[in-house]
C-alpha positions as CSV (number, residue, x, y, z in Angstrom):
1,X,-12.1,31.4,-8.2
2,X,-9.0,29.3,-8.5
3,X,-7.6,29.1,-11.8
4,X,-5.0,26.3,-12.9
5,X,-3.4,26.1,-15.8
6,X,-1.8,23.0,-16.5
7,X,0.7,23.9,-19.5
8,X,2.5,26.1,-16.8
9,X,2.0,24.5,-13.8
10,X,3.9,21.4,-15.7
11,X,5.3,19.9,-12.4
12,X,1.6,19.9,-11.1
13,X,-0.3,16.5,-11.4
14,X,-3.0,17.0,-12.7
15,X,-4.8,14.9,-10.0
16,X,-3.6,17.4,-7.6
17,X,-5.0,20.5,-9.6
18,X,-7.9,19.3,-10.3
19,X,-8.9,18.2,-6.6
20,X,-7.5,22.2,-4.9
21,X,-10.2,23.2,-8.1
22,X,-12.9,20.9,-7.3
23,X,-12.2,22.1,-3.3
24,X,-11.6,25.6,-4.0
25,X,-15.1,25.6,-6.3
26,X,-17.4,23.7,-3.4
27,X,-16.2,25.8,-0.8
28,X,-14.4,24.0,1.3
29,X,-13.0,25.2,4.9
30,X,-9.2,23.9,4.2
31,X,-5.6,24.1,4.4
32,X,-2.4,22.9,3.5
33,X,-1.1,23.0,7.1
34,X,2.4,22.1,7.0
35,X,5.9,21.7,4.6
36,X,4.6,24.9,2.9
37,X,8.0,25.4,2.2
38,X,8.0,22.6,-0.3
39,X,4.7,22.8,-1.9
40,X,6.0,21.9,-5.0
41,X,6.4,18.5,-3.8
42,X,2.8,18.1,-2.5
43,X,2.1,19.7,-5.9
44,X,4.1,16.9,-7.8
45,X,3.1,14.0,-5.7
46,X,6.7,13.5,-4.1
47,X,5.0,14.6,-0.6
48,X,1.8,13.9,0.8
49,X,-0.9,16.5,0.6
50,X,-1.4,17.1,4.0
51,X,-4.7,18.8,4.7
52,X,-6.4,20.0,7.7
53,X,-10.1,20.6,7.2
54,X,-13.0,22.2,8.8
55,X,-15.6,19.6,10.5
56,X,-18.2,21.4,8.7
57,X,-16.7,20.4,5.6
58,X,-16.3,16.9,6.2
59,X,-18.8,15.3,4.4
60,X,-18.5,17.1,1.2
61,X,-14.6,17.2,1.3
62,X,-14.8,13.0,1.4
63,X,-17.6,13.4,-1.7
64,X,-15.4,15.3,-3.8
65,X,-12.1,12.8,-2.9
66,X,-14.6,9.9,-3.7
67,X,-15.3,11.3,-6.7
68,X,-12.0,12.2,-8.2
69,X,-11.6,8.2,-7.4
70,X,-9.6,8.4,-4.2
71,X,-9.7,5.2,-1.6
72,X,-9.8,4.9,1.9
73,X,-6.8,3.3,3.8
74,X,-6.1,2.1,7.2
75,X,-2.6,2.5,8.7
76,X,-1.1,-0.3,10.4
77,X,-3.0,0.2,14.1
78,X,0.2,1.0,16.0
79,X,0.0,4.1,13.8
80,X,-3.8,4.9,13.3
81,X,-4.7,8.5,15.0
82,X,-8.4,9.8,15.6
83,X,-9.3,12.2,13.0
84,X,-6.6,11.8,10.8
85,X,-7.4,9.5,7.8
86,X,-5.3,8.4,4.3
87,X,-6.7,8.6,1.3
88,X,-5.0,7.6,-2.2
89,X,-5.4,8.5,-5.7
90,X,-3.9,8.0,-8.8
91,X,-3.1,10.4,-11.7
92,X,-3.0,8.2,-14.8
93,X,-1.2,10.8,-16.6
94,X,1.9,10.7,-14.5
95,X,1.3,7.3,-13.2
96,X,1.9,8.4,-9.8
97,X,-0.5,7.8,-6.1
98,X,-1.5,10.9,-4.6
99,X,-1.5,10.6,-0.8
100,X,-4.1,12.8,0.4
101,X,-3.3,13.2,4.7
102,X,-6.6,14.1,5.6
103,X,-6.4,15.9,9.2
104,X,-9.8,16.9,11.3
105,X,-7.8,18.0,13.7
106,X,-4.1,19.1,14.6
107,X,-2.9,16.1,16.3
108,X,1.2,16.3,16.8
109,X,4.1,14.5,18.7
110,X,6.0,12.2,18.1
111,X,5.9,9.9,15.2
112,X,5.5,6.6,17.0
113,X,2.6,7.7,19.4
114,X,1.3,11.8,17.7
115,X,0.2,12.2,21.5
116,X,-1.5,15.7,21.7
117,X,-3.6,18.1,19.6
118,X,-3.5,21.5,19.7
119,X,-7.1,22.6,20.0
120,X,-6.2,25.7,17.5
121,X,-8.3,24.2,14.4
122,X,-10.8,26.7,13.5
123,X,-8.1,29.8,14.6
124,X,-5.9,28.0,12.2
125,X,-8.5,27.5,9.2
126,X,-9.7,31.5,9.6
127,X,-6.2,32.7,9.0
128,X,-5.7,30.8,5.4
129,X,-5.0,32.4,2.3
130,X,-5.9,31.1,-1.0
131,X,-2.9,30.6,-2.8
132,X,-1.5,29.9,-6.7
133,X,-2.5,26.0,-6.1
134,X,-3.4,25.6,-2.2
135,X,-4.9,26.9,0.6
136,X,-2.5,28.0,3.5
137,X,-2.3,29.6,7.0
138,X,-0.2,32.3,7.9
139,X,3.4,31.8,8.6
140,X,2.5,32.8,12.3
141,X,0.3,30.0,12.7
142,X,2.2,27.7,11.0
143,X,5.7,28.6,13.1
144,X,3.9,28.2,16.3
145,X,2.3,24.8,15.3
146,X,5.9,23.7,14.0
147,X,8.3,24.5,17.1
148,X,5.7,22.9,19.1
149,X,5.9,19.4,16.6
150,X,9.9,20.0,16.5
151,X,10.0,20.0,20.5
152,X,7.9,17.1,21.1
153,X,9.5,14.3,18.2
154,X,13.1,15.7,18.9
155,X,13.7,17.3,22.5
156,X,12.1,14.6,24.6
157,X,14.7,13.0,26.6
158,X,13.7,9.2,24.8
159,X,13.9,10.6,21.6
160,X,17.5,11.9,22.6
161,X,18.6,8.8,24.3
162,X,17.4,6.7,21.0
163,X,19.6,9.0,19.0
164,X,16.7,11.1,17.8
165,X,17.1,14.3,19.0
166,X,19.0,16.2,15.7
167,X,16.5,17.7,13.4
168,X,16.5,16.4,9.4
169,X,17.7,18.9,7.0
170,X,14.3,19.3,5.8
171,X,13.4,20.2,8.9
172,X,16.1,22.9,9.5
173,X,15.0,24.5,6.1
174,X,11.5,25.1,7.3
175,X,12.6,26.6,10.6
176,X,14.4,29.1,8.4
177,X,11.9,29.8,5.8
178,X,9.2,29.9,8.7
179,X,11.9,32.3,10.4
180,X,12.1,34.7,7.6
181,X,8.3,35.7,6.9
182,X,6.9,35.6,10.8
183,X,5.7,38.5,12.9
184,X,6.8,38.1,16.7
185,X,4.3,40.6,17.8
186,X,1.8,38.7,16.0
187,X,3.0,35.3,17.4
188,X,2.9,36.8,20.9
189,X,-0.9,37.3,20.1
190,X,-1.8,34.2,18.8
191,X,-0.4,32.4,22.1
192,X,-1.7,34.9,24.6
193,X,-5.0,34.4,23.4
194,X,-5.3,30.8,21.7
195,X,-2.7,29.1,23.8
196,X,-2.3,31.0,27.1
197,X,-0.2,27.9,28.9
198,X,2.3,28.3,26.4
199,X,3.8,31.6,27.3
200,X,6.2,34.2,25.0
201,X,9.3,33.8,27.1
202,X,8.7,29.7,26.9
203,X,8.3,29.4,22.9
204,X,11.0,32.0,22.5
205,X,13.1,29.9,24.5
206,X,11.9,26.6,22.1
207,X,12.7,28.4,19.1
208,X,16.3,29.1,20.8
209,X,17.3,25.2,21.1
210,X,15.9,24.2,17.8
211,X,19.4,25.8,16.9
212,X,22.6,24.0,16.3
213,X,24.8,23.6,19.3
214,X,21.7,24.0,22.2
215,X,22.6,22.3,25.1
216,X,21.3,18.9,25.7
217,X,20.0,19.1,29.0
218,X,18.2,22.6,28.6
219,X,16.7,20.7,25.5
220,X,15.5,18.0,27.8
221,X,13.6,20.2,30.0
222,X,11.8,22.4,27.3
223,X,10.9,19.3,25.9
224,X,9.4,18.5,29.5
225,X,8.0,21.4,30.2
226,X,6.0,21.4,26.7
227,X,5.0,18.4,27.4
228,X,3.4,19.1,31.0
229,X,1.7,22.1,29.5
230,X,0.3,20.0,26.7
231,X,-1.2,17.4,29.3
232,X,-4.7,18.4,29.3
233,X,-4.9,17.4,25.3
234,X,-3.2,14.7,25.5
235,X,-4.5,11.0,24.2
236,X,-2.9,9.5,27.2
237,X,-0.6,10.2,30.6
238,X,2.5,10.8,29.9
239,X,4.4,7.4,31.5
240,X,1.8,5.2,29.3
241,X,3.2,7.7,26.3
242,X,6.6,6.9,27.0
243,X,6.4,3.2,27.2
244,X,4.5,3.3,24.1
245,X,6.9,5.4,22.2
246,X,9.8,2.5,23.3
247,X,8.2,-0.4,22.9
248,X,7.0,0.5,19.4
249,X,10.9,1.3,18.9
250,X,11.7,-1.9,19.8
251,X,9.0,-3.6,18.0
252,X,10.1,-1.6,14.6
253,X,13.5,-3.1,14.9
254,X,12.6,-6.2,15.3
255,X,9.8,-6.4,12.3
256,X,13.0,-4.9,10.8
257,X,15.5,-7.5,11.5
258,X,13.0,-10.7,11.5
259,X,10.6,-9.8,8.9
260,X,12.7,-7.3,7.0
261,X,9.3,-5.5,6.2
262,X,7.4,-3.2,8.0
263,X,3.4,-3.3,8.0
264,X,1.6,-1.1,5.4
265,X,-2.0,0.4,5.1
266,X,-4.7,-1.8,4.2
267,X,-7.6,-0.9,2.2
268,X,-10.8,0.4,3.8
269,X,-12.9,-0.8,0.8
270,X,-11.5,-4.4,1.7
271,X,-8.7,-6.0,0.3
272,X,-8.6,-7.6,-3.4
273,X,-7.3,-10.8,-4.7
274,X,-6.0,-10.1,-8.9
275,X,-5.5,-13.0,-10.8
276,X,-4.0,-12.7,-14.0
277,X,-3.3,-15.6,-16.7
278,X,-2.5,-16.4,-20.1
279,X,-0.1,-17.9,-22.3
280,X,3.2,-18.2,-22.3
281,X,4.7,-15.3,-23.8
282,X,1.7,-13.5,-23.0
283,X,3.9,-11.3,-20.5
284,X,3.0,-12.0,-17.4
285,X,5.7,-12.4,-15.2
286,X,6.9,-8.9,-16.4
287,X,2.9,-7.7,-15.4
288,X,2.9,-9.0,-12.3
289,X,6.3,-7.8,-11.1
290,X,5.4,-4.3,-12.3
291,X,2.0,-4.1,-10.9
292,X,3.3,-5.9,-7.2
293,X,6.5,-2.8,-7.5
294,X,3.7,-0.5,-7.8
295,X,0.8,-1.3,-5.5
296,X,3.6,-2.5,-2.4
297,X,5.3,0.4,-2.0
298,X,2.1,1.8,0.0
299,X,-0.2,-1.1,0.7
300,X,-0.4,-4.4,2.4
301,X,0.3,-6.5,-0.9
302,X,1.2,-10.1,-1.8
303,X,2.3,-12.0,-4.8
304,X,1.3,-15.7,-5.4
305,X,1.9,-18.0,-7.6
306,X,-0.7,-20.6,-8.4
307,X,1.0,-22.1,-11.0
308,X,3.5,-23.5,-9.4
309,X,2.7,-23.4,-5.7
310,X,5.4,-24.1,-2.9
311,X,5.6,-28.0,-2.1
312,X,4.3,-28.8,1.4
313,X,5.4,-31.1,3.9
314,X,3.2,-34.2,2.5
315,X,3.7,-33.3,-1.4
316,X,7.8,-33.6,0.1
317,X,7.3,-37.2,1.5
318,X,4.9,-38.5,-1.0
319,X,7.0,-37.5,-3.9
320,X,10.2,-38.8,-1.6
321,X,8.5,-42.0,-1.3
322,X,7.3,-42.4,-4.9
323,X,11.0,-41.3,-5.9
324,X,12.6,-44.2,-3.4
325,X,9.8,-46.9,-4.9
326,X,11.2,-46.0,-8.5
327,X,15.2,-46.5,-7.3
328,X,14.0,-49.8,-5.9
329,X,12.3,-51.1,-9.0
330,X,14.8,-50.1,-11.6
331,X,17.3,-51.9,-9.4
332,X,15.2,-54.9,-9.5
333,X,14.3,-54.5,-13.2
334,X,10.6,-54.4,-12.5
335,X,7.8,-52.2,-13.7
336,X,6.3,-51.6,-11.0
337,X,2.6,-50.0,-10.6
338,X,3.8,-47.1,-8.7
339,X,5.0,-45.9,-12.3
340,X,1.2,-45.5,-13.6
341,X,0.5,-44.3,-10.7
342,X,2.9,-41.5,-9.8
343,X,1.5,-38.9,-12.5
344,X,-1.2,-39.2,-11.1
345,X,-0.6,-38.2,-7.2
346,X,1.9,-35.5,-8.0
347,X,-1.4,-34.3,-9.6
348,X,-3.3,-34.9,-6.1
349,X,-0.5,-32.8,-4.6
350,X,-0.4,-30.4,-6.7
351,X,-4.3,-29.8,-6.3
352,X,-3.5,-29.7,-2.0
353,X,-0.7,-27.3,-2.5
354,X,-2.5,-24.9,-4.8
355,X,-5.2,-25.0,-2.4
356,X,-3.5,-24.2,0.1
357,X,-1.9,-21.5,-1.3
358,X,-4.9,-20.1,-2.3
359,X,-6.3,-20.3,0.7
360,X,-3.0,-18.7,2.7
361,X,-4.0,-15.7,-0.2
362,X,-7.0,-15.4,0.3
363,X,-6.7,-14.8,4.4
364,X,-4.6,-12.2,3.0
365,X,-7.2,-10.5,1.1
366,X,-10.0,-11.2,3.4
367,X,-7.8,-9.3,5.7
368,X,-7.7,-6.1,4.0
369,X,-4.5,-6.9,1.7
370,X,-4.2,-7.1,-2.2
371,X,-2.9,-10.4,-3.7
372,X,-1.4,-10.6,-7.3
373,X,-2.1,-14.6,-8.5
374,X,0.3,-15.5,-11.4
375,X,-2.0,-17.9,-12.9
376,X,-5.4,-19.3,-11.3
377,X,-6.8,-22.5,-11.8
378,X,-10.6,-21.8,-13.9
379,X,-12.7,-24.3,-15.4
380,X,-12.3,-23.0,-19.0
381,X,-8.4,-23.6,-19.0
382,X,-7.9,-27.1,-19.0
383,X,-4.0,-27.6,-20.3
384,X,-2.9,-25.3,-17.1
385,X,-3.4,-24.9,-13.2
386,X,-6.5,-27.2,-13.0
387,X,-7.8,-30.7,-12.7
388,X,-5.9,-33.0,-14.8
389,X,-6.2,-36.5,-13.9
390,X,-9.6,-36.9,-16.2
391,X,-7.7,-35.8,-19.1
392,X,-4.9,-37.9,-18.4
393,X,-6.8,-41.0,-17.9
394,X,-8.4,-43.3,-20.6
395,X,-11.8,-44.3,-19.4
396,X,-11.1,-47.8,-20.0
397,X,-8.2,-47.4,-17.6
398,X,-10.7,-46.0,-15.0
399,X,-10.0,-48.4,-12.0
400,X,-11.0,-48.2,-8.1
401,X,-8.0,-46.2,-7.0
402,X,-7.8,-44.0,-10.2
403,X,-11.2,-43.1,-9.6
404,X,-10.3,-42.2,-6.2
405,X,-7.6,-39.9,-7.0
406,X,-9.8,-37.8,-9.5
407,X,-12.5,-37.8,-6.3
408,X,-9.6,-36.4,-4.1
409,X,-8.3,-34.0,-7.0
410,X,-11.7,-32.3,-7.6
411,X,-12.0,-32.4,-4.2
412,X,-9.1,-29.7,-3.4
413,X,-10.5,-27.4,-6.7
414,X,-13.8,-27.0,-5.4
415,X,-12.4,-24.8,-2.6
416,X,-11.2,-22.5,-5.2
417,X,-13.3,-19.5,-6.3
418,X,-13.1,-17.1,-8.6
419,X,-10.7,-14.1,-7.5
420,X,-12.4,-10.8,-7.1
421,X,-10.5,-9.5,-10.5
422,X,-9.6,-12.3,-13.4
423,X,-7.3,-10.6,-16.2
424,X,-6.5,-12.8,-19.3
425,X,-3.4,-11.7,-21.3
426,X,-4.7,-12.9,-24.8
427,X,-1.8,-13.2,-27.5
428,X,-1.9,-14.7,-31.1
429,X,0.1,-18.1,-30.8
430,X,2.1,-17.1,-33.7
431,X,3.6,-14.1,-32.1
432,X,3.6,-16.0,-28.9
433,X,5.9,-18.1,-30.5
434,X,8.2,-15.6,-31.8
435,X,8.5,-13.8,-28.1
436,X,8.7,-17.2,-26.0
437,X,12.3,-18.5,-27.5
438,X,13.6,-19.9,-24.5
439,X,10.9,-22.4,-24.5
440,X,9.6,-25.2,-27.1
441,X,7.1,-24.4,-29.5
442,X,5.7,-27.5,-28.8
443,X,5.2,-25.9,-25.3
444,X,4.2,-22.4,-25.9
445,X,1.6,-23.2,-29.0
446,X,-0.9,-25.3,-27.0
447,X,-1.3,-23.0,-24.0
448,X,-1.2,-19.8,-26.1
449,X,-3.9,-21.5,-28.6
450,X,-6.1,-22.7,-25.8
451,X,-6.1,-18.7,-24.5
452,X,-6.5,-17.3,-28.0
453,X,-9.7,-19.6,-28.8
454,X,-11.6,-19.7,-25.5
455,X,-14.7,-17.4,-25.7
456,X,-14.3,-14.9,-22.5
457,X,-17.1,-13.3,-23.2
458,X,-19.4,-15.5,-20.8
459,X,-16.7,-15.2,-18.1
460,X,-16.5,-12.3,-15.3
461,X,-12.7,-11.8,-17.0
462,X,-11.1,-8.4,-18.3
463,X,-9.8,-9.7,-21.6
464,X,-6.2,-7.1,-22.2
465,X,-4.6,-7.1,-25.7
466,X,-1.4,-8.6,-25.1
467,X,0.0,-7.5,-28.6
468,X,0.5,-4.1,-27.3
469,X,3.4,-2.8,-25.9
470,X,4.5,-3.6,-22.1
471,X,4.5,0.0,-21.2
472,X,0.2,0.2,-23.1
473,X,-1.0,-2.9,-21.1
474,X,0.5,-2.2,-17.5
475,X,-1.4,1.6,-18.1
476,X,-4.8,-0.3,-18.7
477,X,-4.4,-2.6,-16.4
478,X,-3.7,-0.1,-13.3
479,X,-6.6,2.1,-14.4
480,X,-8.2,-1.3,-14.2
481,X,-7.4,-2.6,-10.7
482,X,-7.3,0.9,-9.3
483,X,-10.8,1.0,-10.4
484,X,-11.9,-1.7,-8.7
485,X,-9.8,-1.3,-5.2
């Protein structure tokens, strides 16, 4: 049996230790089948735990992921492979995501296209070991699969001619760490019997120009020639692999240079939309910053704000014209209607652009992406981010047109739902006060009061104790949302 213990294995999550137990324990036909040089980083959560595992196993290896709280997640489809899926946890302790590379079988090449699998899986699996933390394969079977993956992403003559063809210094360190523990008459073995088209004389030769200084050309056609023995595994011909490989390339830069983002896995689950409101004071600019930082660096994420939405093209020219009817009757000394009036449509406008912005977010979510609201507009708050023009008007002042423009107000909010999470930041006005000095108290109290006093307790919201300190409340609320993802 596996035995962990966590006061010496300080780098280790504990996320990590306690999923190789929980794997280790049920039996489970894995491996860690690559980077075993730096399983210390798998171990710490720096790299992704990337594990290959028996098809036998399948089923109970996604139970016990489930139940350690892991979530499914779909790569960008330019990048999705059969049988390899992402899974994600998070240790609460270190406040780290776990990346779990779940591999069902060894699918290699280049990183644009990962073009052929090497049909070696259960050979592989029957040579592990069980070691201090993970399962791993011999450093025969792990050197083979390795100068085959080094070949294809950087001797091809593409990957050459897009200035891809020199192997990281991570990579380099493996070759010599594989270098140092493998058998060759072993390695001669596993080939002649497991991988017959890829003779001694040919891999010897591929281990060769994986040196410094190997020339080009000779590089090219090992790469070739690797390629053409590969072809019978292969998820496609080799042109259609080539084009693929340089149109992706060029698509990269481009997302790169236009968007200056690149696309990022969505959730299997679904994606969520988090709203989160309170008070000023309350902290939640600071929350949602932190929380967006730490959900976007792996996920398809967005952050909105509902409070003050971005003006659209008619809230422009309605508030342009309402701004040139004012010039023209102060220059005229008249008191024109337009100036009971005007409140009143930036209020209208206000309701179209929030809507609209919700809606924008909630494609987003519906979509498979997460979206952070600063503020959301809910019946119960009635001094922020919802209908106003009732509260602004005396009924005695109720005319045709007023009327109409609370009609066309509510209108807009009816569109907008609940979000899937609703987090209140609730604060005591008095220290609300205290932390809000760049604004009036005159401001802060009335918003911070109207949170404090509202009974939540008949809403679907997570009510967090603001009071605490930053570092308290963003810990609950990941645990929270990661809960709920």
């Amino acid at each position: 049996m596996l035995e962990i213990t966590y006061r010496q294995e300080q780098s280790t999550l504990k996320l990590v230790a306690q999923l190789c137990q929980a794997l280790e324990n049920a039996g489970i036909n894995y491996c860690h089948w690559k980077s075993n040089n730096a399983l210390d980083r798998s171990a710490n959560g720096k790299n992704d735990l990337d594990l290959l595992v028996g098809r036998e196993d399948i089923q109970k290896f996604t139970e016990i992921l489930w139940h350690f709280g892991f979530k499914q997640a779909k790569a960008p489809k330019d990048e999705q492979m059969p049988s390899v899926i992402d899974y994600y946890g998070y240790d609460t302790d270190a406040d780290k995501l776990v990346h779990v590379h779940a591999h069902y079988q060894l699918i290699v090449g280049h990183d644009r296209t990962k073009n052929y699998r090497l049909p070696i899986e259960k050979q592989f699996l029957a040579s592990v070991t069980q070691g201090e933390l993970f399962r791993t394969p011999t450093a025969e079977y792990e050197f083979i699969v390795f100068v085959i993956r080094m070949i294809l992403k950087y001797s091809t003559w593409d990957a050459i001619l897009g200035r891809q063809a020199d192997l990281p210094k991570s990579a380099r360190n493996e070759l010599a760490y594989l270098q140092e523990r493998v058998d060759w008459i072993q390695i001669y073995g596993i080939l002649n019997q497991h991988l017959p088209y890829i003779d001694a004389e040919l891999f010897s030769t591929c281990v060769q120009s994986l040196q410094t200084n190997y020339p080009v050309w000779e590089r090219i056609q090992l790469g070739h020639k690797i390629q053409k023995q590969l072809q019978a595994h292969a998820r496609r011909s080799h042109i259609s692999d080539v084009y693929l490989k340089v149109w992706r390339r060029f698509l990269r830069a481009m997302k790169r240079r236009i968007v200056k983002d690149l696309p990022k896995k969505s959730l299997t689950n679904g994606g969520v939309m988090i709203a989160v409101v309170g008070g000023d004071g309350a902290g939640k600019s600071t929350v949602i910053d932190q929380l967006y930082s730490w959900l976007s660096k792996d996920f398809e994420t967005m952050q909105v704000h509902l409070g003050k939405p971005p003006w659209s093209a008619t809230t422009v020219l309605i508030r342009g014209l309402l701004k040139i009817v004012r010039i023209i009757s102060t220059a005229f000394s008249k008191q024109d209607s337009e100036t009971n009036y005007s409140p009143l449509l930036w209020e209208v406008c206000a309701a179209r652009d929030r809507y609209l912005h919700y809606a924008k977010a909630r494609r987003f979510a519906t979509n498979g992406g997460i979206v952070i609201c600063d503020r959301f507009p809910i019946p119960q708050i009635k001094l922020m981010d919802g209908p106003q023009i009732e509260r602004l008007v005396d009924p005695s002042q109720m005319n045709g047109f007023r009327k109409f423009l609370l009609q066309l107000e509510q209108h807009w909010y009816q569109y907008i739902t609940l979000p899937d999470l609703l987090i209140v930041l609730k604060l005591d006005p008095e220290i609300a006060v205290q932390r809000k000095t760049t604004e009036k108290e005159s401001h802060v109290r009335p918003r911070s009061t109207e949170i404090w006093q509202l009974d939540w307790q008949e809403t679907p919201a997570h009510v967090i104790d603001a009071s605490r300190s930053k570092e308290e409340v963003i810990a609950e609320l990941k645990s929270l949302i990661w809960s709920i993802l």
